[in-house]
N, C-alpha and C positions, 0 to 999 in steps of 0.2 A: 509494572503496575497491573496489567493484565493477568500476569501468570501471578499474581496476590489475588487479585480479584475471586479468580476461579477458582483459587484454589478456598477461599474464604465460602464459595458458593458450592463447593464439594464437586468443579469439574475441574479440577488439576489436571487432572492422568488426561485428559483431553487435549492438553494444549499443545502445541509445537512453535518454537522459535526456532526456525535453524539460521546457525551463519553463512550469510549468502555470499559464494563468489563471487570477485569482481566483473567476470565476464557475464553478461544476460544471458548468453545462450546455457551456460553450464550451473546459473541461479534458477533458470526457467526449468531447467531439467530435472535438480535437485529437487524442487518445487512439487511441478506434475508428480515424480516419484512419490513425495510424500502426500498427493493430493490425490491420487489415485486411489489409493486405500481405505478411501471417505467416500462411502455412498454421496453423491453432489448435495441433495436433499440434507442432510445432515451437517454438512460444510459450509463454514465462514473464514473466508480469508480476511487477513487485518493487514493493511499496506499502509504504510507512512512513507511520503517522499516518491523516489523510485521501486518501494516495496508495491506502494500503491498504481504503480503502471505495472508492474507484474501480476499483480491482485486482477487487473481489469482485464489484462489479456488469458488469464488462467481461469475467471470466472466468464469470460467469454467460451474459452474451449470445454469447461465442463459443466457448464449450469448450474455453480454452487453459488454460495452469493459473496457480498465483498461489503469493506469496511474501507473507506480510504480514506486516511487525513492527511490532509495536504497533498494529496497526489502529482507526480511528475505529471505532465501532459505532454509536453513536446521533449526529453528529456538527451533526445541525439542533436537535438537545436541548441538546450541551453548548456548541452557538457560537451560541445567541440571545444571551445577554449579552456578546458581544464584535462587537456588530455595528457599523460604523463606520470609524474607520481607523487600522491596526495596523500593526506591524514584522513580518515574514516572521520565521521559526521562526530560521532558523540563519542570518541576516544583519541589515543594520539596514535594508535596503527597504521602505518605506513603501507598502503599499494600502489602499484603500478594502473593507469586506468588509458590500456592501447585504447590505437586509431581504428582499430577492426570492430570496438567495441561500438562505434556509431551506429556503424551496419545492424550490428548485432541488434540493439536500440529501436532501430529503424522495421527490422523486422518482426517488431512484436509490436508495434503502433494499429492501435485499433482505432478505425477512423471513425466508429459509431457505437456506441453499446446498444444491445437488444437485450430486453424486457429491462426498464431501469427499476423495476420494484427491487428486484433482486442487489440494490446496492445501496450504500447509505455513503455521502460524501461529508465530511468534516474539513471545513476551508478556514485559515484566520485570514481576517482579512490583511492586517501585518505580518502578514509571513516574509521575511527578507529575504527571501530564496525564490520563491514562485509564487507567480499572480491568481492569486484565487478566483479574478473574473474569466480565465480559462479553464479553472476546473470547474466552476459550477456550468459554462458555457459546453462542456466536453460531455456531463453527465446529465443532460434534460428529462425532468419528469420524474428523475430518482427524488428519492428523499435527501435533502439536503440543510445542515446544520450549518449554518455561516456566522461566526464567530467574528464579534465586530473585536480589533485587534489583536492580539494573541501573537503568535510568530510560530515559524517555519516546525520548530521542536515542539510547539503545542504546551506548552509549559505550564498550562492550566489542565490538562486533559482530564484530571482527577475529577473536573465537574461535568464528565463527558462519559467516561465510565463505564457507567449503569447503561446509558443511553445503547454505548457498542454493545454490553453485553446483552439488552434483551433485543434487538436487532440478529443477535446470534443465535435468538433463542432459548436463551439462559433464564430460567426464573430468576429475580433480583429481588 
């Protein structure tokens, strides 16, 4: 919906989705690599779920800004007991998700964000996966969009949008 968006708005060639590996350390890597090549000032990351606890640690280390719905917050908390091998969120792809990957998890935990202009949160409050009173509690003073039901996938986002993309700077 995004890469229609922009591309509808004549920033296609801008955008980047890549497929993140299972491991954080080697998602985080991937990430910075293609985050790097963006003056910060120009850059918006867009995080849903765990993309969005990646989003907050990579917009911590480079001062771009961030878009997160529904963000992981504690995420080496809530995926100890699903350690092993799972089906990907919105496909039936199978991977393995090791115990080293806690760690991994653990070491990207930002226990505070600094400057929260720089980020916009998107929470439903029915999300059946993670509680939106700890990500609006995680992201203080940012701007923040609290969507009274909705769920984890966001499944209404099409009325949210516009909202990401002039947060990103987009003319809309």
């Amino acid at each position: 919906m995004i890469a229609e968006r922009l591309e509808v708005l004549g920033c296609g060639k801008e955008y980047q989705c890549p497929q993140l590996p299972a491991s954080p350390r080697a998602a985080i890597a991937l990430c910075m690599q293609l985050a790097i090549q963006v003056p910060s000032n120009n850059l918006t990351l867009i995080g849903s779920s765990l993309g969005g606890y990646y989003a907050t640690w990579i917009a911590e280390q480079t001062g771009c800004r961030a878009v997160l719905l529904n963000p992981a917050i504690h995420p080496a908390r809530d995926l100890k007991n699903h350690v092993g091998e799972m089906t990907a969120y919105h496909s039936d792809a199978r991977f393995e998700f090791k115990n080293e990957y806690l760690e991994e998890l653990e070491a990207l935990r930002v226990a505070s964000i600094t400057m929260p202009d720089r980020y916009l949160l998107i929470a439903a409050t029915g999300d059946e996966v993670l509680d939106w009173r700890e990500m609006v509690e995680h992201y203080p003073y940012a701007a923040h969009r609290v969507i009274n039901g909705g769920d984890h996938g966001l499944s209404n986002f099409s009325c949210y949008v516009d909202e990401v993309m002039a947060f990103c700077g987009v003319d809309v």
